[in-house]
MIMARFI-103808 format. One record per atom (N, C-alpha, C, O): x, y, z; residue in three letters; residue number from 1. Coordinates in Angstrom, 2 decimals. Layout:
REM MIMARFI-103808
+---------+---------+---------+---------+-----+
!      xx !      yy !      zz ! residuo ! num !
+---------+---------+---------+---------+-----+
!       X !       Y !       Z !     ALA ! NUM !
...
+---------+---------+---------+---------+-----+
This chain:
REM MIMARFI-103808
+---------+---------+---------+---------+-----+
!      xx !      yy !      zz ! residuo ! num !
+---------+---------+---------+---------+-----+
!  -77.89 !   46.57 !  -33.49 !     UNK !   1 !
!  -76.89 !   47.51 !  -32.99 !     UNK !   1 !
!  -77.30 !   47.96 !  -31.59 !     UNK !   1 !
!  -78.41 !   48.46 !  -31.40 !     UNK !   1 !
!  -76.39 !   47.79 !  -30.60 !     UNK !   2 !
!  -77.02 !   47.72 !  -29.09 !     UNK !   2 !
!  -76.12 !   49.21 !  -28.54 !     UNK !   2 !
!  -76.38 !   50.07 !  -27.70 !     UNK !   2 !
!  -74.85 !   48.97 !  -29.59 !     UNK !   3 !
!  -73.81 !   50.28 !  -28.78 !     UNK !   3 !
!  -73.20 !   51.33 !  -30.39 !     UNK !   3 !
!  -72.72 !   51.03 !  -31.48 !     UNK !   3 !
!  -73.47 !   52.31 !  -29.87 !     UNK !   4 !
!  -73.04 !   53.38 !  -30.78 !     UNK !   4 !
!  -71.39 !   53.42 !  -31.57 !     UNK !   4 !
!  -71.04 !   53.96 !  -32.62 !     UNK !   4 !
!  -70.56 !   52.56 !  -30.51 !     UNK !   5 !
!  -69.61 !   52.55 !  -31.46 !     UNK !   5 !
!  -69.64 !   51.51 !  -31.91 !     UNK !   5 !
!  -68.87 !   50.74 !  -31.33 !     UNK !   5 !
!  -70.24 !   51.02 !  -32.79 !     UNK !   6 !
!  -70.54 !   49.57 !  -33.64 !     UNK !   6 !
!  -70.52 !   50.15 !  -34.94 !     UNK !   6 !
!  -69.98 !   49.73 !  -35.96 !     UNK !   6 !
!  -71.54 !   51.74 !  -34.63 !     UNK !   7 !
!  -71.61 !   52.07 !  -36.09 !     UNK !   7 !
!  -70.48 !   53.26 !  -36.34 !     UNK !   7 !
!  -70.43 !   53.97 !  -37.34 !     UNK !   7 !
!  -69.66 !   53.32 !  -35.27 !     UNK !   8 !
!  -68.15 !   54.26 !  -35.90 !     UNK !   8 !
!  -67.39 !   52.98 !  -36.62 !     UNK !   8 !
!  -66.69 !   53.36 !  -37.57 !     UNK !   8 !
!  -67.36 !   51.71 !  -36.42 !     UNK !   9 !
!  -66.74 !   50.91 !  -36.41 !     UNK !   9 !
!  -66.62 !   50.41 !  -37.71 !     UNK !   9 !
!  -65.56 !   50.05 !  -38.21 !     UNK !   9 !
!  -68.35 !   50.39 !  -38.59 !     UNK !  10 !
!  -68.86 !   49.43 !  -39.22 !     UNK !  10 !
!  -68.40 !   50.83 !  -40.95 !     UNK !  10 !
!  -68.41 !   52.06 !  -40.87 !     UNK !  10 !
!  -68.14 !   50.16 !  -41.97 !     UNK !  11 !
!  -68.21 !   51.01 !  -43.02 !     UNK !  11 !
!  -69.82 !   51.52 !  -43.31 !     UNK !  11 !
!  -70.96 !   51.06 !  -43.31 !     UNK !  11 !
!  -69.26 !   52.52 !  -43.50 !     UNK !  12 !
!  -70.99 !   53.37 !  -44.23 !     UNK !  12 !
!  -71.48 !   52.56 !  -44.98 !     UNK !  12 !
!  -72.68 !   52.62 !  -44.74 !     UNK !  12 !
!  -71.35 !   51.92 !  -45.65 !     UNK !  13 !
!  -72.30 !   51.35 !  -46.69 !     UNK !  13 !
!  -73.44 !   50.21 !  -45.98 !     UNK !  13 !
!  -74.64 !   50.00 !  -46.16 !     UNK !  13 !
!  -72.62 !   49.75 !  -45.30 !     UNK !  14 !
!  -73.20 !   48.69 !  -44.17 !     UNK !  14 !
!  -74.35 !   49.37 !  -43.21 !     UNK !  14 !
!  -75.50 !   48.95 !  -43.04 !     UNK !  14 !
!  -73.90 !   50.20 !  -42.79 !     UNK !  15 !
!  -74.84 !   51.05 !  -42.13 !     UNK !  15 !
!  -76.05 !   51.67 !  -43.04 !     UNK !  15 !
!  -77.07 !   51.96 !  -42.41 !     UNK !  15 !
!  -76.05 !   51.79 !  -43.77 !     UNK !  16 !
!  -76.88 !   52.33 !  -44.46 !     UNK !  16 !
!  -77.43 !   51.02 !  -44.92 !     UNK !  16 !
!  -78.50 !   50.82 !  -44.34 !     UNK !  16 !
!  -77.07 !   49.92 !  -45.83 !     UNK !  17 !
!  -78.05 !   48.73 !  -45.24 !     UNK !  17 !
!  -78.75 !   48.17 !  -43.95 !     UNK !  17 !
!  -79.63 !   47.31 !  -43.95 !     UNK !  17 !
!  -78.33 !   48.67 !  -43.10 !     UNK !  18 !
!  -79.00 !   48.18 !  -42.04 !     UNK !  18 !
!  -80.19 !   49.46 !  -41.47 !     UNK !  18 !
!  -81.37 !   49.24 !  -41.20 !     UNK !  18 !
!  -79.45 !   50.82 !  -41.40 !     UNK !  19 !
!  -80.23 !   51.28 !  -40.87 !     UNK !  19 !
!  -80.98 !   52.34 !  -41.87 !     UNK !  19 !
!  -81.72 !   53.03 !  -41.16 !     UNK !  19 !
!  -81.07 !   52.68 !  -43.05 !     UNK !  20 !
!  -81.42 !   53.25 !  -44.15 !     UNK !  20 !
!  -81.25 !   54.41 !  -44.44 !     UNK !  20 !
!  -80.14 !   54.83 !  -44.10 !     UNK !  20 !
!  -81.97 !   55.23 !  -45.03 !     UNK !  21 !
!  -82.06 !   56.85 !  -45.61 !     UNK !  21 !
!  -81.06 !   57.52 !  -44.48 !     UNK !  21 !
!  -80.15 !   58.16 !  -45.02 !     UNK !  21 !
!  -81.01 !   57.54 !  -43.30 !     UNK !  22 !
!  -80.48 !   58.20 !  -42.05 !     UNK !  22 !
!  -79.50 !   58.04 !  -41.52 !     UNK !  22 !
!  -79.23 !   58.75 !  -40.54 !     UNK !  22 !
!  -78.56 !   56.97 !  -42.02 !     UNK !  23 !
!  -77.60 !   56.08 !  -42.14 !     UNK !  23 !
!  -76.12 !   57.23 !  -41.84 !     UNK !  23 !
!  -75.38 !   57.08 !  -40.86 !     UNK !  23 !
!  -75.99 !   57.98 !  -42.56 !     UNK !  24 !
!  -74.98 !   59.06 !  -42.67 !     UNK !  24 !
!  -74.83 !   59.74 !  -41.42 !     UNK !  24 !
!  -73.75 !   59.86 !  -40.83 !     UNK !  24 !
!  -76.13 !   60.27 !  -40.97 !     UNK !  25 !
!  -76.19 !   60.73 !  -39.64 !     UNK !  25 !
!  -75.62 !   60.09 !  -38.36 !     UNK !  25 !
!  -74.84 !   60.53 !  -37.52 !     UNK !  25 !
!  -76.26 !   58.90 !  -38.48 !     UNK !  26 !
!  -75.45 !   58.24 !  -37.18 !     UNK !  26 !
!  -74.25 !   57.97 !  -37.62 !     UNK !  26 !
!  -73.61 !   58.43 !  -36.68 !     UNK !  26 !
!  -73.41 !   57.54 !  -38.41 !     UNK !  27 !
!  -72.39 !   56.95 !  -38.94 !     UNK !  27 !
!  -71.36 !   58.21 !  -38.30 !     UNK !  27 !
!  -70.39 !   57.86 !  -37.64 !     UNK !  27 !
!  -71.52 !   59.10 !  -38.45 !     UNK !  28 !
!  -71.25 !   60.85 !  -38.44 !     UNK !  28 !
!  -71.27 !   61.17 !  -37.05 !     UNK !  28 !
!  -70.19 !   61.51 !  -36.57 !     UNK !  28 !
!  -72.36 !   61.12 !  -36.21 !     UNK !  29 !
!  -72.61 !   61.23 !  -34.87 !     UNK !  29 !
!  -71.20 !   60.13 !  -33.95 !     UNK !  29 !
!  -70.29 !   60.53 !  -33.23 !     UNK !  29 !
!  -71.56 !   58.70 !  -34.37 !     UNK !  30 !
!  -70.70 !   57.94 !  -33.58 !     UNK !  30 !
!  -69.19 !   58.13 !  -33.58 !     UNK !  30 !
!  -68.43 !   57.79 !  -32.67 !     UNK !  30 !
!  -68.72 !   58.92 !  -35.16 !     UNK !  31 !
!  -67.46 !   59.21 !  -35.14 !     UNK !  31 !
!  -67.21 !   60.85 !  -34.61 !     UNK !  31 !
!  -66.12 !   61.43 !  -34.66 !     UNK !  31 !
!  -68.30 !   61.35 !  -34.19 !     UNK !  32 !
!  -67.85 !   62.63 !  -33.10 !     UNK !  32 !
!  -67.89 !   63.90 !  -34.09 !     UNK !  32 !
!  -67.26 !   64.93 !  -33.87 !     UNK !  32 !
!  -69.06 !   63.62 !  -35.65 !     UNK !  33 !
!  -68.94 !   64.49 !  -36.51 !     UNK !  33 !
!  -70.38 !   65.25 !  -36.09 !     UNK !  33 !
!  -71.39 !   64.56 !  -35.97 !     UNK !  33 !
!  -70.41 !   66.54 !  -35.90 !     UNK !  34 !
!  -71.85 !   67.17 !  -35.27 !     UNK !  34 !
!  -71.79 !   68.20 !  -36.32 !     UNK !  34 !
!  -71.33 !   69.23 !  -35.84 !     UNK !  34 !
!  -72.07 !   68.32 !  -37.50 !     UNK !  35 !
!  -72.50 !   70.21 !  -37.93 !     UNK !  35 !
!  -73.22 !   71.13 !  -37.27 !     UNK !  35 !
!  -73.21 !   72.32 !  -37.56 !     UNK !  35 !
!  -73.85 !   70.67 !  -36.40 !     UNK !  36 !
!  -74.51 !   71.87 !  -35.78 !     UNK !  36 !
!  -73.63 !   73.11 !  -34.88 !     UNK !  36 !
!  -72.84 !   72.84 !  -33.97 !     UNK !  36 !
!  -73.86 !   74.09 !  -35.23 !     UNK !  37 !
!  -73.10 !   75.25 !  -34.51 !     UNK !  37 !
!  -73.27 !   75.11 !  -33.13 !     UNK !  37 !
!  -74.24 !   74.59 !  -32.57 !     UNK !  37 !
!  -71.85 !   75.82 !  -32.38 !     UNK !  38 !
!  -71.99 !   75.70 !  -30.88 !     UNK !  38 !
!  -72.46 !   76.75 !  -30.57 !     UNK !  38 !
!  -71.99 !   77.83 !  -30.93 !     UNK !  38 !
!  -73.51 !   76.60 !  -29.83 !     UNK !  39 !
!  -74.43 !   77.78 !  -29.08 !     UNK !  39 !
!  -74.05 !   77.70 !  -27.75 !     UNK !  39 !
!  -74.16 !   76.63 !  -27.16 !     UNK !  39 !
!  -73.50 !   78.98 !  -27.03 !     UNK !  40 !
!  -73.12 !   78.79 !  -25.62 !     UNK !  40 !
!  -74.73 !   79.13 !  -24.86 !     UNK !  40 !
!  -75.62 !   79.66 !  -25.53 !     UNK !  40 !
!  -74.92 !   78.78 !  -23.45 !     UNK !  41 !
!  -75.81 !   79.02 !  -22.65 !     UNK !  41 !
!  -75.46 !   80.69 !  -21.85 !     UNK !  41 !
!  -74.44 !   81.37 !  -21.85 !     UNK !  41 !
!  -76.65 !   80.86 !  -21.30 !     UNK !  42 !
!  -76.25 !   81.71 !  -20.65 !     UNK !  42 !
!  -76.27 !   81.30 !  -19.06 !     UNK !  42 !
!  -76.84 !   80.31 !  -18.60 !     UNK !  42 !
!  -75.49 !   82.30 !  -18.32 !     UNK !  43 !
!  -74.85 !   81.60 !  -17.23 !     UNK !  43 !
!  -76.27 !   81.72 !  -16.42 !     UNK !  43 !
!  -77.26 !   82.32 !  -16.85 !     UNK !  43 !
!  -76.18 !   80.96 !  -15.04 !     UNK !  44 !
!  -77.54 !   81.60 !  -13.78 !     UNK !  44 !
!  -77.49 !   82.97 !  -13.55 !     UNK !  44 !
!  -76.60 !   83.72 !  -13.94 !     UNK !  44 !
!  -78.49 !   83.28 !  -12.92 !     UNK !  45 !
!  -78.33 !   84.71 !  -12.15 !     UNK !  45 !
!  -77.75 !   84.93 !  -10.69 !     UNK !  45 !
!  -77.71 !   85.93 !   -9.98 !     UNK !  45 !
!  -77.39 !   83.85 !  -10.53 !     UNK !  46 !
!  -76.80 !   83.03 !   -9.06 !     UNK !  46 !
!  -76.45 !   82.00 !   -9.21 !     UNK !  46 !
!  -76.73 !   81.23 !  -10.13 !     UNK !  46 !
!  -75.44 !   81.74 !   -7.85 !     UNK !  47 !
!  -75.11 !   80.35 !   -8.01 !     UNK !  47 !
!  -74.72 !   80.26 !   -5.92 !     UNK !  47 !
!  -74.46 !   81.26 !   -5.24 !     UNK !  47 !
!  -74.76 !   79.32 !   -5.56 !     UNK !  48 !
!  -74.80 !   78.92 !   -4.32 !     UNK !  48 !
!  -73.98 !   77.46 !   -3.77 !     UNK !  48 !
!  -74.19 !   76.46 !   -4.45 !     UNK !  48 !
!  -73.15 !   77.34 !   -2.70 !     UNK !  49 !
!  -72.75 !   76.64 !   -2.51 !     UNK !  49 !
!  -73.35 !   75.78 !   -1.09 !     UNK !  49 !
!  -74.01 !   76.60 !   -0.46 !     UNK !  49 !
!  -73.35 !   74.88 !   -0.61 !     UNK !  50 !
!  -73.75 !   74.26 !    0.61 !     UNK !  50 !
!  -72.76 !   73.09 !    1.09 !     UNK !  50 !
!  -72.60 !   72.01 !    0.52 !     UNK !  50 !
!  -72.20 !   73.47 !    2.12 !     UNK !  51 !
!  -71.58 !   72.46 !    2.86 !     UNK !  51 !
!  -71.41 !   71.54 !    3.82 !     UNK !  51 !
!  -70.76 !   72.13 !    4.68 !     UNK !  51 !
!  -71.55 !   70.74 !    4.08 !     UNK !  52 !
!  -71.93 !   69.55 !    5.12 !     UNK !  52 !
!  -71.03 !   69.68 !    6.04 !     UNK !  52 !
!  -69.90 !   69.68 !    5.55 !     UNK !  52 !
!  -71.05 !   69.75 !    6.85 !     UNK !  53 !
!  -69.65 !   69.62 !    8.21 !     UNK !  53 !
!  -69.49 !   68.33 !    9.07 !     UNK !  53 !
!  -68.60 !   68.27 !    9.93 !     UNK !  53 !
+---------+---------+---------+---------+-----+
């Protein structure tokens, strides 16, 4: 598997023969499935622009 959508592509079961125990995860990842909560950042304390003329 060289590209990530191979394994949105491929049925789970397949994937999990090939790539094992962890199988779900990527299968999950490549189809854009993340459980992890969104944590926002916090912003700079500045920000600056520079312009070339």
């Amino acid at each position: 598997m060289h590209y990530v959508g191979l394994f949105a592509s491929l049925p789970p079961a397949t994937v999990q023969r090939i790539r094992g125990g962890r199988a779900g995860l990527a299968v999950d990842r490549a189809r854009g499935i993340d459980p992890r909560p969104v944590a926002p950042r916090t912003l700079p304390t500045s920000t600056s622009v520079t312009e070339a003329a």
